[in-house]
Backbone as CSV, one residue per row, in Angstrom:
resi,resn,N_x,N_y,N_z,CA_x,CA_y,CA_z,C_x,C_y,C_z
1,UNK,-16.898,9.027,10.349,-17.463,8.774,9.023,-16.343,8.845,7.974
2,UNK,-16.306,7.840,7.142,-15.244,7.909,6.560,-15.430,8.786,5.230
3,UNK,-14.741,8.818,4.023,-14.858,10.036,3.131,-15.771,9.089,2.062
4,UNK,-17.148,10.094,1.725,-18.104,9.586,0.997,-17.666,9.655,-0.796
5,UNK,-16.786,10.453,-0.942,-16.739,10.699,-2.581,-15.095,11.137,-2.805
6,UNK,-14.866,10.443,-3.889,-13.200,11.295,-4.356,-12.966,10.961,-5.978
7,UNK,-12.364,11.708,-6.323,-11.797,11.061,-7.588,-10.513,11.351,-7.588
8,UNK,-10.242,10.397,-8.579,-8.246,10.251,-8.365,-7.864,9.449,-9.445
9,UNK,-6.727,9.560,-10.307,-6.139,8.192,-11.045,-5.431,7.121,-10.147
10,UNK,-5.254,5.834,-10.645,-4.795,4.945,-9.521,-4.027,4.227,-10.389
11,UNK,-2.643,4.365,-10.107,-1.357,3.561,-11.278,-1.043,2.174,-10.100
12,UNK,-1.388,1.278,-11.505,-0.752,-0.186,-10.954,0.889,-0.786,-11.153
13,UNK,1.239,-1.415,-9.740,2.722,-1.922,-10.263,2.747,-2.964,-9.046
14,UNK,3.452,-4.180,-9.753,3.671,-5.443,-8.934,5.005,-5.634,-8.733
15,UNK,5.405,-5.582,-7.248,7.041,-5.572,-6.876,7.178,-6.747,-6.205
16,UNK,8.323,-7.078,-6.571,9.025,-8.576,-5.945,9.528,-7.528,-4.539
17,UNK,9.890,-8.786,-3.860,10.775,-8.668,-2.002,11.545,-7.602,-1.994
18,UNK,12.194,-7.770,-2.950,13.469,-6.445,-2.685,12.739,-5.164,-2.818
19,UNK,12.431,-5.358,-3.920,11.856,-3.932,-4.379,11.012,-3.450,-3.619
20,UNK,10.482,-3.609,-2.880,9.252,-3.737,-1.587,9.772,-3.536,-0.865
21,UNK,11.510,-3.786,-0.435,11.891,-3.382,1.283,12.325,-1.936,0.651
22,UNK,13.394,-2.008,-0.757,13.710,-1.147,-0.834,13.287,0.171,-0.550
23,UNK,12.135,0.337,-1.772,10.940,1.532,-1.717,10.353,1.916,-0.478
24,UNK,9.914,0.586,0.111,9.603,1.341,1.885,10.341,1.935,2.585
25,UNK,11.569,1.597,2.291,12.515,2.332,3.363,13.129,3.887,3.175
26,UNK,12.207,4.228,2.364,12.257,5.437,1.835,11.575,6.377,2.169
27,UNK,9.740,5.868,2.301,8.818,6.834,2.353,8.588,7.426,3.424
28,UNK,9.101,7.495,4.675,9.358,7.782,6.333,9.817,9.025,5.302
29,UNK,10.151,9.331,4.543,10.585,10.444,4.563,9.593,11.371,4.194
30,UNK,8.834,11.348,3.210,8.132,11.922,2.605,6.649,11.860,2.977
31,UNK,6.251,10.754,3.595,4.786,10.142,3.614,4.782,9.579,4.929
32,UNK,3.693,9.674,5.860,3.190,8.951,6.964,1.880,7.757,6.693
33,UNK,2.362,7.053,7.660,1.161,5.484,7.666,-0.309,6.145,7.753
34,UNK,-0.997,5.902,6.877,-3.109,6.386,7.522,-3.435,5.694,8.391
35,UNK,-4.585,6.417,8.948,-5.021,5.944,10.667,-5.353,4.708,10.676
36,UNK,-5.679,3.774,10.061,-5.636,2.263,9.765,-4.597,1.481,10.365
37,UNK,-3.419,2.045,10.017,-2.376,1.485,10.016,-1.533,1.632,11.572
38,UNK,-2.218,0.817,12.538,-1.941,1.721,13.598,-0.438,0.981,14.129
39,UNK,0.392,2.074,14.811,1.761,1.407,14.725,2.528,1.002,13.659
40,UNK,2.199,1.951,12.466,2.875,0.906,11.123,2.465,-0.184,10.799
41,UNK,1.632,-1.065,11.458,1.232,-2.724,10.598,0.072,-2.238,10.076
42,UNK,0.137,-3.258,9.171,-0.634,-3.221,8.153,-2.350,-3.876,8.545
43,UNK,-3.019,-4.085,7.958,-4.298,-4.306,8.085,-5.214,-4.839,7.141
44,UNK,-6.440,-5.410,7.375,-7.023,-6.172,5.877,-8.044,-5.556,5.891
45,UNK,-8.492,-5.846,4.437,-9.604,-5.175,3.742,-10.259,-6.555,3.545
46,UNK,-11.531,-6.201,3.537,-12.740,-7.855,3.067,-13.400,-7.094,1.966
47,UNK,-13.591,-7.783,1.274,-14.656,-7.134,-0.118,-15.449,-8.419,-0.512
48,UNK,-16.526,-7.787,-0.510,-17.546,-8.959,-1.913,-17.992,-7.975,-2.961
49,UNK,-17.975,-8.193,-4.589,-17.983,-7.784,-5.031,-19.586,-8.742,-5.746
50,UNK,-20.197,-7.621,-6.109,-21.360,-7.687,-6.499,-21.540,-7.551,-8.193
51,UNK,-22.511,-9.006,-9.233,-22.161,-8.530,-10.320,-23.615,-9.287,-10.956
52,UNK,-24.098,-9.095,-12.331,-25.564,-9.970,-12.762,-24.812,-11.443,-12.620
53,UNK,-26.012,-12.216,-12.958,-26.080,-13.521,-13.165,-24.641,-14.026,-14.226
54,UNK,-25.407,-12.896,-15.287,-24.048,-13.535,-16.205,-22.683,-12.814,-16.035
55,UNK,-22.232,-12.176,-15.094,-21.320,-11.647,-15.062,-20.902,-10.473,-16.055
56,UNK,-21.763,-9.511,-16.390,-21.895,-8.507,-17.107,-20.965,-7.374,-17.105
57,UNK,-20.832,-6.817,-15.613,-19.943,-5.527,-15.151,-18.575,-6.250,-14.966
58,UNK,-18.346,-7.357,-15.321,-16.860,-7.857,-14.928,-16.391,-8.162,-16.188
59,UNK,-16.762,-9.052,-17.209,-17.133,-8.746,-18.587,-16.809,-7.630,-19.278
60,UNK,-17.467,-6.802,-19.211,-17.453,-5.525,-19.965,-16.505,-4.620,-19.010
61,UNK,-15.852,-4.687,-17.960,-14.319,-4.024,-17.587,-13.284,-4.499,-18.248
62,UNK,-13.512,-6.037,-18.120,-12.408,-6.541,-18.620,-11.992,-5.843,-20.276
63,UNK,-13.275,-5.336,-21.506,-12.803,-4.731,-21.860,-12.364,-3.547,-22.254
64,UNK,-11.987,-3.328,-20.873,-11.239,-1.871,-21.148,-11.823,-0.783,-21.465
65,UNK,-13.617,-0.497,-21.434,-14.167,0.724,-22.253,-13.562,1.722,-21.761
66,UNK,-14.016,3.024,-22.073,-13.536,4.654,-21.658,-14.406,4.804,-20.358
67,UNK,-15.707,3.852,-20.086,-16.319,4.309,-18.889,-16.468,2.827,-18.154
68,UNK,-16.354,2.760,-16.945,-17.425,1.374,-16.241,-17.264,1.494,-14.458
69,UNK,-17.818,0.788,-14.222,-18.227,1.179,-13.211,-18.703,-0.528,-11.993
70,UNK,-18.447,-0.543,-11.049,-18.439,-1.771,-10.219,-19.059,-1.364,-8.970
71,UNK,-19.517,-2.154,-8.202,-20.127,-2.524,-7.021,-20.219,-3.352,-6.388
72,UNK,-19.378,-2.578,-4.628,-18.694,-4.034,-3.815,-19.232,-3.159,-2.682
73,UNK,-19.104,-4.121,-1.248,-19.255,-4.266,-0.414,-18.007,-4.634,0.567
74,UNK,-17.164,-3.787,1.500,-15.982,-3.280,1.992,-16.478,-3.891,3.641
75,UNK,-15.494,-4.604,4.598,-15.453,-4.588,5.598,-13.601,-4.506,5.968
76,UNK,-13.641,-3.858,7.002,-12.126,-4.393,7.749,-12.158,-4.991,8.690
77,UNK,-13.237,-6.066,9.088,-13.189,-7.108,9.937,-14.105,-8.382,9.639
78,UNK,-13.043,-9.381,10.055,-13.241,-10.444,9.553,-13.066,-11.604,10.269
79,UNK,-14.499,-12.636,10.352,-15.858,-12.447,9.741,-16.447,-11.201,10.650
80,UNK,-17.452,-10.516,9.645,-17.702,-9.044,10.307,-19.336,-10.022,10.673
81,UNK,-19.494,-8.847,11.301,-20.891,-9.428,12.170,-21.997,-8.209,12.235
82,UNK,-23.473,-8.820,12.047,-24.522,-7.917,11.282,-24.393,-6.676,12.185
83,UNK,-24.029,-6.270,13.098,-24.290,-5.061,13.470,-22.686,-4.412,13.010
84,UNK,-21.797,-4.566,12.684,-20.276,-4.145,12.233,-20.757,-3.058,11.262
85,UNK,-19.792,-2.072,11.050,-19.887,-1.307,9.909,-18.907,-1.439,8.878
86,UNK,-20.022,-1.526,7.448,-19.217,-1.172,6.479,-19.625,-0.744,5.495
87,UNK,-18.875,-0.595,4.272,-19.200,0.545,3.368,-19.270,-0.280,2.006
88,UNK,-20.447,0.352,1.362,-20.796,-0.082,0.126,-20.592,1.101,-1.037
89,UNK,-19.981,0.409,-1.583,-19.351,1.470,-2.633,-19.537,1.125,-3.946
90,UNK,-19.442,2.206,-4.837,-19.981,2.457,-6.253,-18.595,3.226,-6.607
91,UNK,-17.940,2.096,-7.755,-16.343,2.912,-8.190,-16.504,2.441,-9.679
92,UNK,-16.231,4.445,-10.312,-16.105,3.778,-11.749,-14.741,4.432,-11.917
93,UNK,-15.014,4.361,-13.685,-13.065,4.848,-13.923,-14.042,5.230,-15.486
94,UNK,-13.350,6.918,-15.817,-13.911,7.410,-16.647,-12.486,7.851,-17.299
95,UNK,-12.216,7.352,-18.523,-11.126,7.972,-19.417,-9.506,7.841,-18.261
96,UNK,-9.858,6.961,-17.426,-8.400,6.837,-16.724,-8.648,7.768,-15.418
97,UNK,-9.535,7.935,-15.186,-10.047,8.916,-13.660,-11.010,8.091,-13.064
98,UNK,-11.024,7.500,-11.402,-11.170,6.619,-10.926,-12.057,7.786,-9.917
99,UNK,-13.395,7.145,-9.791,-14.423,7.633,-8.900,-14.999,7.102,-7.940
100,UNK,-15.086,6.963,-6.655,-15.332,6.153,-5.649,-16.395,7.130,-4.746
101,UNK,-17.749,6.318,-4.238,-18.246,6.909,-3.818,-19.283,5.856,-2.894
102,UNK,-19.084,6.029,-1.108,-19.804,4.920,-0.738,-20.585,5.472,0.631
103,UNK,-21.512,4.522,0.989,-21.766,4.903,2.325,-21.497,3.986,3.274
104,UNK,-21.872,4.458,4.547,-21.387,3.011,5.673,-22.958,2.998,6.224
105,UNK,-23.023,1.467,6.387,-24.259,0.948,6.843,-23.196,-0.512,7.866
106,UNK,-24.496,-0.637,8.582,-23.833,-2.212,9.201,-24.437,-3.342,8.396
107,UNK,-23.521,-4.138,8.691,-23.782,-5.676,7.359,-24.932,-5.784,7.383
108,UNK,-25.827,-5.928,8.413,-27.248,-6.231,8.445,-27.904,-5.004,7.304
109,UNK,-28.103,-4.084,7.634,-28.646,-3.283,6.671,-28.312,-3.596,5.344
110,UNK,-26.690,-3.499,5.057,-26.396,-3.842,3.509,-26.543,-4.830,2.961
111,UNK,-26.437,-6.102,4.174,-28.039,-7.626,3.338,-28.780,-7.073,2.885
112,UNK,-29.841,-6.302,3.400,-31.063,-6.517,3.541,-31.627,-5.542,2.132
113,UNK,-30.541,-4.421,2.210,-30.969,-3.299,1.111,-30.546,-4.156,-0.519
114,UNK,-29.270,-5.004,-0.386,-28.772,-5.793,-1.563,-29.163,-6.884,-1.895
115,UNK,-29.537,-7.514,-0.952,-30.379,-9.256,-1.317,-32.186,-8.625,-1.318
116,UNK,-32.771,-7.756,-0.161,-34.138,-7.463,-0.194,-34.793,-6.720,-1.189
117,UNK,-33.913,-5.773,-0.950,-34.016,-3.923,-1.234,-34.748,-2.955,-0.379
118,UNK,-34.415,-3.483,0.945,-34.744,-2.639,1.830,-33.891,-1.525,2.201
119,UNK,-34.589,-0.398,1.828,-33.907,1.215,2.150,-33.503,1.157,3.638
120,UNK,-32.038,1.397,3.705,-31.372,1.529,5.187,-31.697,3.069,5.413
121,UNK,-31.974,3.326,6.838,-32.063,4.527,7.379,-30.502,5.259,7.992
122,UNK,-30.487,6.553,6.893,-29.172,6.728,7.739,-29.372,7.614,8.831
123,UNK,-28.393,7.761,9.655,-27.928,8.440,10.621,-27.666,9.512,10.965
124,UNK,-26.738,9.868,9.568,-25.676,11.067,9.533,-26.129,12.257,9.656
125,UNK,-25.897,13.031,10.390,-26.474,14.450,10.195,-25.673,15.368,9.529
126,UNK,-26.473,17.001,9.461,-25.710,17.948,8.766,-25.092,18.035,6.773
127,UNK,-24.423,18.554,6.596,-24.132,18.214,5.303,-22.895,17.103,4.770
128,UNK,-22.758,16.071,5.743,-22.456,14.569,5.340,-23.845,13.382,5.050
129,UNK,-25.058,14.270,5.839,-26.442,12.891,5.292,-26.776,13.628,3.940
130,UNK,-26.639,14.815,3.752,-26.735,15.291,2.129,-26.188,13.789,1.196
131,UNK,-24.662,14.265,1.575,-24.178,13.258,0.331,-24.033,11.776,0.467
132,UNK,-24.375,11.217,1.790,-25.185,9.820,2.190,-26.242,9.697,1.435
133,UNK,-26.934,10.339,1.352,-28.369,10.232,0.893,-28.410,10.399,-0.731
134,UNK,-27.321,11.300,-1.225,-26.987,11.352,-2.923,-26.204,10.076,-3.056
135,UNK,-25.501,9.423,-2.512,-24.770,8.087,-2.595,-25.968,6.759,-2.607
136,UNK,-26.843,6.939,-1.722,-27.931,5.894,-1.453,-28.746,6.214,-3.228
137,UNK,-28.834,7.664,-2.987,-29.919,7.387,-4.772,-29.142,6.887,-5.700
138,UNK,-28.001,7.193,-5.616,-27.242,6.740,-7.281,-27.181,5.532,-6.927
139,UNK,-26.972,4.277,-5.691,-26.718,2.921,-5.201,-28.571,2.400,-5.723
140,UNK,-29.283,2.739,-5.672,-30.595,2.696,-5.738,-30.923,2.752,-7.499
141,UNK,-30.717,3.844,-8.024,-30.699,3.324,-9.509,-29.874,2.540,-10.217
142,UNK,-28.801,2.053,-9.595,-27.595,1.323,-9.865,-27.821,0.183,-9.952
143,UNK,-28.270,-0.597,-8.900,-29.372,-1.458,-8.243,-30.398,-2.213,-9.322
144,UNK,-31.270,-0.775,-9.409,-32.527,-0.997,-10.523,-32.132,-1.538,-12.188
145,UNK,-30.701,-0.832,-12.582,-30.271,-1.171,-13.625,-29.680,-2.377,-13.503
146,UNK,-28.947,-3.133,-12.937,-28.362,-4.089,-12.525,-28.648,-5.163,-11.950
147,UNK,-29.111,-6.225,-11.522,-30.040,-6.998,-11.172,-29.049,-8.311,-10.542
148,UNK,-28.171,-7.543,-9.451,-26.652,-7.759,-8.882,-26.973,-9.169,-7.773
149,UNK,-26.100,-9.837,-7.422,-25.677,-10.834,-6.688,-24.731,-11.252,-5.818
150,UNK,-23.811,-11.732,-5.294,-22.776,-11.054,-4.243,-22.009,-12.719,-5.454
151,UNK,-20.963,-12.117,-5.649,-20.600,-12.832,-6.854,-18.698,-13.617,-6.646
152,UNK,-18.228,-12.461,-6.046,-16.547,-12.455,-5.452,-16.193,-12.258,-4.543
153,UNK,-15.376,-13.201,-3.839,-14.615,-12.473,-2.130,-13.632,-12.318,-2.745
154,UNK,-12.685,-11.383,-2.361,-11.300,-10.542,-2.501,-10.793,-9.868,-0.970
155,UNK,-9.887,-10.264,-0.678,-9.477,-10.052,0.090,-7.959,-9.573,0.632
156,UNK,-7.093,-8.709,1.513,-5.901,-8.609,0.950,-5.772,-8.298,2.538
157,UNK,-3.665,-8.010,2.803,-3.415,-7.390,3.767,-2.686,-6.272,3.177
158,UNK,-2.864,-4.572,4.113,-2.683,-3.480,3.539,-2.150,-2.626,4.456
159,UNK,-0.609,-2.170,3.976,-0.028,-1.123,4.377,-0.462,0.503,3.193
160,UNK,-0.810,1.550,4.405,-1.396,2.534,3.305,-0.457,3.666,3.944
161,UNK,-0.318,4.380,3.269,0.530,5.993,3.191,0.008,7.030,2.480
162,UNK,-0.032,8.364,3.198,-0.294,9.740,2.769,0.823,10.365,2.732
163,UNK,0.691,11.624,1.928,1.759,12.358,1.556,1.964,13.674,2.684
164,UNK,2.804,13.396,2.701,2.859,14.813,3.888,2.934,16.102,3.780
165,UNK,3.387,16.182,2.551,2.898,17.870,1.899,1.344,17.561,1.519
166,UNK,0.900,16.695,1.063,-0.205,16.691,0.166,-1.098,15.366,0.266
167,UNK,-2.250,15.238,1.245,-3.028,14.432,2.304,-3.303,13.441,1.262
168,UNK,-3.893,14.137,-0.157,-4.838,13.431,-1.293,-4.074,12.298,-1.954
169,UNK,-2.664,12.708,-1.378,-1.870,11.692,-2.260,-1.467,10.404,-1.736
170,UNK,-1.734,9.231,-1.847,-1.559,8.152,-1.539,-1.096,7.232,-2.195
171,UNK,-0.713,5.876,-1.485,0.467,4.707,-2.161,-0.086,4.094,-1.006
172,UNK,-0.504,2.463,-1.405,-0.983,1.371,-1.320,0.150,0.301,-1.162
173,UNK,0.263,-0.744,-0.737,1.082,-1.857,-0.935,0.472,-2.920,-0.435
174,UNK,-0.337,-4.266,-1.236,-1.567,-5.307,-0.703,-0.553,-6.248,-0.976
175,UNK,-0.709,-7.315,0.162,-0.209,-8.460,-0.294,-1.115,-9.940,0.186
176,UNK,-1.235,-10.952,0.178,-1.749,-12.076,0.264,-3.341,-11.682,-0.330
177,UNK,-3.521,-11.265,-1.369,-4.444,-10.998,-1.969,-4.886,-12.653,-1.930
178,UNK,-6.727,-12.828,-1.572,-6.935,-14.093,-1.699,-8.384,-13.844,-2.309
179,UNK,-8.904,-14.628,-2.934,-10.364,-14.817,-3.847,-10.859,-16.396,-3.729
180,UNK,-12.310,-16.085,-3.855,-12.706,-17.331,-4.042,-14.526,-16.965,-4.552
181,UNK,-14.707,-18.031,-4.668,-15.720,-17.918,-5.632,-17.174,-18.699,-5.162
182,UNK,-16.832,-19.041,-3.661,-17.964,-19.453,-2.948,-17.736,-18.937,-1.696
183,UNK,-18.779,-19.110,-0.653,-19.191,-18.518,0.545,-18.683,-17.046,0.740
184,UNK,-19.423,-16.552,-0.654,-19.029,-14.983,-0.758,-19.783,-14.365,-0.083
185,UNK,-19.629,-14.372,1.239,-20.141,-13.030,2.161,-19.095,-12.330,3.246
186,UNK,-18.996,-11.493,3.594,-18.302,-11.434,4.662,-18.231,-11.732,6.220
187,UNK,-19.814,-12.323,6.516,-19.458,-13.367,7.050,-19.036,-14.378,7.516
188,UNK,-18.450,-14.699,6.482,-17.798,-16.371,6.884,-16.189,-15.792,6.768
189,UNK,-15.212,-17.099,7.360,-13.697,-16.395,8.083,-13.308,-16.152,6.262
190,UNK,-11.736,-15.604,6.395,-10.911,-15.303,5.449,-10.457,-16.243,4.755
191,UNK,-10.405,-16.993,3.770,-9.802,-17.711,2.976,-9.909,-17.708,1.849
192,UNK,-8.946,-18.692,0.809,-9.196,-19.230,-0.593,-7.985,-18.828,-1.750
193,UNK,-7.838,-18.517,-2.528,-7.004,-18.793,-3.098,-5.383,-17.446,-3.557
194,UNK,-4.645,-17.586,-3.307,-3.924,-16.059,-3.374,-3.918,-16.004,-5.318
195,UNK,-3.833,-15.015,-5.358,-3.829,-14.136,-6.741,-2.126,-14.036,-7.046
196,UNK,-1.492,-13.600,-6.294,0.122,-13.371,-6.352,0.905,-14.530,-6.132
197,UNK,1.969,-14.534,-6.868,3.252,-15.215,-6.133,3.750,-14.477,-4.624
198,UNK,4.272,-16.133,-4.171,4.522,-15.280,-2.581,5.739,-14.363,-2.871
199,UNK,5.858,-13.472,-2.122,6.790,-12.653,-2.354,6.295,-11.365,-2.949
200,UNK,5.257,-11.624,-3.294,4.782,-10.686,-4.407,3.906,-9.601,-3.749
201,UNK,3.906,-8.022,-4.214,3.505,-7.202,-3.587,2.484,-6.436,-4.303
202,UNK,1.142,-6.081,-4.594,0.651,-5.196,-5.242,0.903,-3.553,-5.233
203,UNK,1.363,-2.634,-5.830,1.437,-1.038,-5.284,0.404,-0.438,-6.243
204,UNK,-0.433,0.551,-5.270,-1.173,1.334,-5.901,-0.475,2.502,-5.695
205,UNK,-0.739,3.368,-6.573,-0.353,5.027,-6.267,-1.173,5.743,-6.684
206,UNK,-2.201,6.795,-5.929,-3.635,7.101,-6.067,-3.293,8.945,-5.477
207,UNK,-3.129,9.139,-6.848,-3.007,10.234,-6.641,-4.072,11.554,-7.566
208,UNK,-3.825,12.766,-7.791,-5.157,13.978,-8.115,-4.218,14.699,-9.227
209,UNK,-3.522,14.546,-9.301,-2.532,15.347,-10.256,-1.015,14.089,-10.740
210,UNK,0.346,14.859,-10.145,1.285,14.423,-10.986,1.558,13.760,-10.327
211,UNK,2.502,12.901,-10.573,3.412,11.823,-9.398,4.386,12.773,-8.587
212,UNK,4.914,12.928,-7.561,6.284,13.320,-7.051,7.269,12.956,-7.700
213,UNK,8.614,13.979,-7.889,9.476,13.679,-8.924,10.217,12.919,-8.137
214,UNK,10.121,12.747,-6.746,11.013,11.888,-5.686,10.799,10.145,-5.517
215,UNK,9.527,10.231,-6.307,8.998,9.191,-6.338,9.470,8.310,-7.564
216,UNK,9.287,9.565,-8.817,9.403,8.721,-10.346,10.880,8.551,-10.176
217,UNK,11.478,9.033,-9.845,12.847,8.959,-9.740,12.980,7.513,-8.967
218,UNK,12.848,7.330,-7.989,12.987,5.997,-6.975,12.675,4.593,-7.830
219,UNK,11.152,5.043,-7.732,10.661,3.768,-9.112,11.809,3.889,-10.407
220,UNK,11.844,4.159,-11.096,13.211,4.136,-12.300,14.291,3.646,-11.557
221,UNK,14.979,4.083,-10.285,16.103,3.501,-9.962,16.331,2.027,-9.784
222,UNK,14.830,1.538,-9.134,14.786,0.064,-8.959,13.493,-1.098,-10.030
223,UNK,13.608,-0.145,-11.177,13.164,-1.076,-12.283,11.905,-1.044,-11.789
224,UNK,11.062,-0.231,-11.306,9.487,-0.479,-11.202,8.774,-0.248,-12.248
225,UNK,7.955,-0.649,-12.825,6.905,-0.158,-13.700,5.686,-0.568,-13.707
226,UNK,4.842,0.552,-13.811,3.105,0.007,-13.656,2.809,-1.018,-15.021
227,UNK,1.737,-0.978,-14.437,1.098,-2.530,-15.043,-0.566,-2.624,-14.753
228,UNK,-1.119,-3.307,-15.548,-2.775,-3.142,-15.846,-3.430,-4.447,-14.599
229,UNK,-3.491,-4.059,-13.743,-3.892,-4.983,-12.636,-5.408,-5.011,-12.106
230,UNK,-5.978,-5.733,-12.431,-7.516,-5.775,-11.414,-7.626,-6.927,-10.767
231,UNK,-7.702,-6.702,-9.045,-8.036,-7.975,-8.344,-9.378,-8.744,-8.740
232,UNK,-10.372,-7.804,-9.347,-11.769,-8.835,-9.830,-11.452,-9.482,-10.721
233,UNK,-10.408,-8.477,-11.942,-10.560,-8.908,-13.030,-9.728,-10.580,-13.133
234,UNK,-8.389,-10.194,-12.168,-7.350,-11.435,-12.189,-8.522,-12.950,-11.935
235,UNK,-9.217,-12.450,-10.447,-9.737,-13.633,-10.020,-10.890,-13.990,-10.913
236,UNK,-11.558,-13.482,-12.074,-12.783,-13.840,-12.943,-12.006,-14.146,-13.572
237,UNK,-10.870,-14.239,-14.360,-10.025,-15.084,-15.690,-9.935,-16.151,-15.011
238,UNK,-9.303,-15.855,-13.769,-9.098,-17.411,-13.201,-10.286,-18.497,-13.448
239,UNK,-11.200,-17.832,-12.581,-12.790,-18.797,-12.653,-12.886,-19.340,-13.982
240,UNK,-12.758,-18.858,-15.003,-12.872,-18.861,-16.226,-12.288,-19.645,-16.430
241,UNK,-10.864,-19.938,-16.636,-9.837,-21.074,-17.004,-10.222,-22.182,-16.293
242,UNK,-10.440,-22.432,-14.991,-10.693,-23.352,-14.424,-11.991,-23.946,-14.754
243,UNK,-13.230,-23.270,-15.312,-14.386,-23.938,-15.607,-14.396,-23.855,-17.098
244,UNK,-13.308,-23.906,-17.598,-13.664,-24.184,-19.444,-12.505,-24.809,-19.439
């Protein structure tokens, strides 16, 4: 079962080739690959991101309030198939603190609860169906307020790292980020349009407290700096330009 709830800040920065071999060839020191990452390669994430008719929750991120909040639908296999598991998640960002909180159902269920609204039965026992079941109510009034649609595919390939003094701390690196704006399910294969220049690397750094001074130091040496990045948000401007 994977982890139902966290909060964390999450700093954005987009690195060209170099800067990307550079920085990697560093973190063997400090940080190991997550169980995803098996052998060091990297791995993909599938998302559909869920939003109203008029595009409301994508809209109102874009500007920037102190609170908001999104709802997507996560597979790591692709095309995933109705009995596959994956996780539907509810992530907001409050004053610059990023809250993620999801459960895992198989695709079939998460049709059926998101296009029907049929209540999936969970599984989980002990005190992980507690907070399954507090994740399903807040997905459930979320739901009721929202009157959602499966709206964005986003898609990426992902090398991930933990900190080895300190588990919570993590660094991201996505690349062939791709979107599209039809046959948004995760059903159907991987394609459509990349978000980046080739070459181009997304880094997250998702951490609970401060950065490592081993880190800010590295970034400064090779000119890194964060930057205001959203894969929904990039691929909804796009849509936008292209249909006006």
């Amino acid at each position: 079962m994977a982890i139902s709830t966290f909060k964390r800040q999450e700093i954005k920065f987009i690195l060209d080739e170099n800067q990307f071999h550079a920085l990697s060839s560093v973190l063997g020191e400090y940080m190991n690959f997550d169980e995803y990452c098996v052998g060091g390669k990297e791995y993909g994430i599938y998302n559909v991101y869920y939003d109203t008719p008029d595009n409301y929750l994508i809209r109102e991120s874009l500007e920037k309030p102190y609170y908001k909040e999104k709802i997507r639908l996560r597979s790591y296999a692709s095309p995933a198939k109705d009995d596959d598991m994956v996780f539907l998640e509810i992530k907001k960002k409050i004053g610059g603190i990023v809250t993620k909180r999801r459960i895992s159902l198989t695709l079939g269920q998460a049709n059926a609860f998101l296009l029907e609204g049929k209540l999936p039965e969970l599984t989980t026992t002990g005190s992980k169906a507690y907070i399954q079941h507090q994740v399903l109510n807040e997905l459930v009034v979320f739901l009721k307020n929202y009157p959602v649609e499966p709206k964005q595919y986003i898609s990426y390939q992902r090398s991930a790292y933990f900190g080895k003094d300190d588990s919570s701390f993590r660094l991201t690196f996505d690349r062939a980020i791709t979107q599209r704006r039809f046959d948004v399910s995760l059903d159907k294969p991987n394609y459509g349009v990349q978000l980046l220049a080739p070459g181009q690397y997304l880094m997250e750094i998702k951490i609970g407290a401060s950065m490592p001074m081993w880190l800010s130091e590295k970034l400064a040496e090779l000119g890194i700096y964060k930057t205001s990045f959203s894969k929904y948000g990039r691929a909804f401007k796009a849509f936008v330009t292209e249909t006006h």
